[in-house]
C-alpha positions as CSV (number, residue, x, y, z in Angstrom):
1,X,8.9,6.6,-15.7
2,X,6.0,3.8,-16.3
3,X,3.3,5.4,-13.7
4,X,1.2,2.2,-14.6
5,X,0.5,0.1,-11.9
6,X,1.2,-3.2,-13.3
7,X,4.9,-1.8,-13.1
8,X,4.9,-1.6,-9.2
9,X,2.5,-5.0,-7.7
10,X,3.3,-8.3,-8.6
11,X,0.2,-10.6,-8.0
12,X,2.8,-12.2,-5.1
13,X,2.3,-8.6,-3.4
14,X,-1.8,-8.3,-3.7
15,X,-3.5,-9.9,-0.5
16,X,-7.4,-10.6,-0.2
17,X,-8.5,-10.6,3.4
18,X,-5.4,-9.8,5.2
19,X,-5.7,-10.8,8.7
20,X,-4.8,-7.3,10.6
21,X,-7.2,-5.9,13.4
22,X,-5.2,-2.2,13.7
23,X,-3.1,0.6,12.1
24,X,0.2,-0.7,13.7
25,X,-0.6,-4.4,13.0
26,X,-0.6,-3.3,9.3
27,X,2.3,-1.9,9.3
28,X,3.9,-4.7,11.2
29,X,1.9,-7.2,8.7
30,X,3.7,-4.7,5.8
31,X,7.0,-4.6,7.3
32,X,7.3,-8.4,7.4
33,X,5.5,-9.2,3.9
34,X,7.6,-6.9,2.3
35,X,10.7,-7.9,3.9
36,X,10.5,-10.9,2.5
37,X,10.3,-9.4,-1.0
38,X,13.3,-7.1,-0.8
39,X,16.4,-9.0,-0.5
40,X,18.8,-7.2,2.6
41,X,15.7,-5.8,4.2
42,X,14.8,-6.2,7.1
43,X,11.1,-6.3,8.4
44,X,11.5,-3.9,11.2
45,X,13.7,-1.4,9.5
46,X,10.4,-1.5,7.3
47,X,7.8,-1.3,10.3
48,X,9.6,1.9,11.7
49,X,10.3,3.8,8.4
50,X,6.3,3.4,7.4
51,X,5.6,4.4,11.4
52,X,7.8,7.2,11.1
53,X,5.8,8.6,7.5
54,X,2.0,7.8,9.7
55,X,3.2,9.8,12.8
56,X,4.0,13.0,10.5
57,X,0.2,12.5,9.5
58,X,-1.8,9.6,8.4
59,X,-1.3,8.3,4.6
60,X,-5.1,7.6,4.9
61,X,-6.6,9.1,2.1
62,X,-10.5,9.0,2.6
63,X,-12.7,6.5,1.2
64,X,-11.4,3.7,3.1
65,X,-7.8,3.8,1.3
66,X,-4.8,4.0,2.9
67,X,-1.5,4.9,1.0
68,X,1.7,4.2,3.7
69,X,4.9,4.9,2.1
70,X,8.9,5.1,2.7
71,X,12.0,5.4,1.1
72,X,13.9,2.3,2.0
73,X,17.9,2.3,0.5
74,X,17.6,-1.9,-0.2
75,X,15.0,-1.3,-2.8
76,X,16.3,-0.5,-6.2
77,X,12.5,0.2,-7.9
78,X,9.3,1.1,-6.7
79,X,7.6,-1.9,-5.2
80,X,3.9,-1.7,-4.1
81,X,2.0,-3.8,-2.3
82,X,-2.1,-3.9,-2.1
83,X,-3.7,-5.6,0.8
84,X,-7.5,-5.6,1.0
85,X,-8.1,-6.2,4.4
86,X,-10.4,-8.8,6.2
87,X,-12.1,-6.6,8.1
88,X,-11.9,-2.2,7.6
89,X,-10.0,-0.7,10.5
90,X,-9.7,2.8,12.3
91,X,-6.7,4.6,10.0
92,X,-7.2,7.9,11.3
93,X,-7.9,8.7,7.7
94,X,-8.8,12.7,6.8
95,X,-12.9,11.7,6.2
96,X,-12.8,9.4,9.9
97,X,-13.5,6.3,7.6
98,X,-12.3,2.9,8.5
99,X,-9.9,2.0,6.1
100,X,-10.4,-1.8,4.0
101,X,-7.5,-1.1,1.1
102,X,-3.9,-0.3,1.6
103,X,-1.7,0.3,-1.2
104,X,2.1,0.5,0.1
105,X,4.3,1.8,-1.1
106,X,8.3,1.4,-1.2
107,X,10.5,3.7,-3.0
108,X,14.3,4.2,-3.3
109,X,15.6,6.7,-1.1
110,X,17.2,9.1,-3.5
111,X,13.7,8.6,-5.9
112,X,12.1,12.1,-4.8
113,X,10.2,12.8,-8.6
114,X,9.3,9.0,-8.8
115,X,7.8,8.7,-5.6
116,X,5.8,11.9,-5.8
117,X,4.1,10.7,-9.3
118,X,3.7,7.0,-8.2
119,X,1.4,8.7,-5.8
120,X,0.0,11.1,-7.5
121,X,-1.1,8.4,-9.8
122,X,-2.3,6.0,-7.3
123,X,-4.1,8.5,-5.3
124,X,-6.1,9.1,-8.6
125,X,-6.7,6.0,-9.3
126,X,-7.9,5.0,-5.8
127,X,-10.2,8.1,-5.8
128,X,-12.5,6.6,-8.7
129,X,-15.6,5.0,-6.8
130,X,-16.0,2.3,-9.5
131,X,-12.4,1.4,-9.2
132,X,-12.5,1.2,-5.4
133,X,-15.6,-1.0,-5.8
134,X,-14.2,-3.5,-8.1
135,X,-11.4,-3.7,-5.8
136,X,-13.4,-4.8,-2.9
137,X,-15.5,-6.8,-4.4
138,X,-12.4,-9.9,-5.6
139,X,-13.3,-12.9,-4.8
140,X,-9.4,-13.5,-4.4
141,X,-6.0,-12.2,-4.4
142,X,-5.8,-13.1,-8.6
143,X,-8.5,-11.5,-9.7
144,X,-7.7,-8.6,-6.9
145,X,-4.6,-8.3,-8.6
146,X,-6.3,-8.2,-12.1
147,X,-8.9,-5.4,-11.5
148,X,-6.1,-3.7,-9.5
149,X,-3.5,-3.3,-12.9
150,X,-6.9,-2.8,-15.4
């Protein structure tokens, strides 16, 4: 498996300055964005599944990321999506940070070893302070996208 993140977001799938105000509106925001991506999905099948992984404990990680994932059966490869939101928001993250980057996360439903080392990898990744920084300081969803996949 390519664990490299260029093989799971599409520039089309990196946000700057989404336009969410809470935890549920980004998983809303998510379920619809992504719906539109996945052909036969459908945006609250999406909304629920993600709801369903954040009530079994918060997917945020510390440091203002957030990592909501789910299996979904319409996806046939991992598809990620990075949002850097307009303003941070409460995630009930494990450090009580406000959360400003969300990396979601979509996997097949039978892809149990994938989905482990897609996060795996993107949790290490997110946990490198000059990483996180670059991140949030894009000027735009391109370059966001560009210092995302470097």
């Amino acid at each position: 498996m390519n664990s490299a993140i260029d093989s799971i977001l599409t520039p089309e799938r990196t946000v700057k300055s989404a336009p969410v105000s809470s935890k549920k509106k980004v998983l809303e925001y998510l379920g619809s964005f992504i719906a539109d991506h996945i052909p036969e999905s459908s945006a609250d099948d999406i909304y629920e599944r993600l709801l369903n992984r954040e009530r079994m404990g918060s997917t945020g990680i510390g440091e203002g990321i957030a990592i909501p994932h789910c299996r979904l059966k319409q996806c046939d490869k991992t598809v990620g999506v990075l949002l850097q939101l307009e303003h941070p928001i409460d995630f009930d993250a494990i450090d009580k940070q406000p959360v400003d980057l969300v990396f979601a996360l979509l996997v097949p439903e039978e892809a149990t070893d994938e989905h482990l080392k897609t996060l795996s990898m993107l949790a290490q990744k997110l946990s490198q302070a000059e990483y996180r920084e670059a991140l949030r300081n894009s000027p735009d969803s391109q370059d966001l996208y560009q210092k995302a996949i470097s």
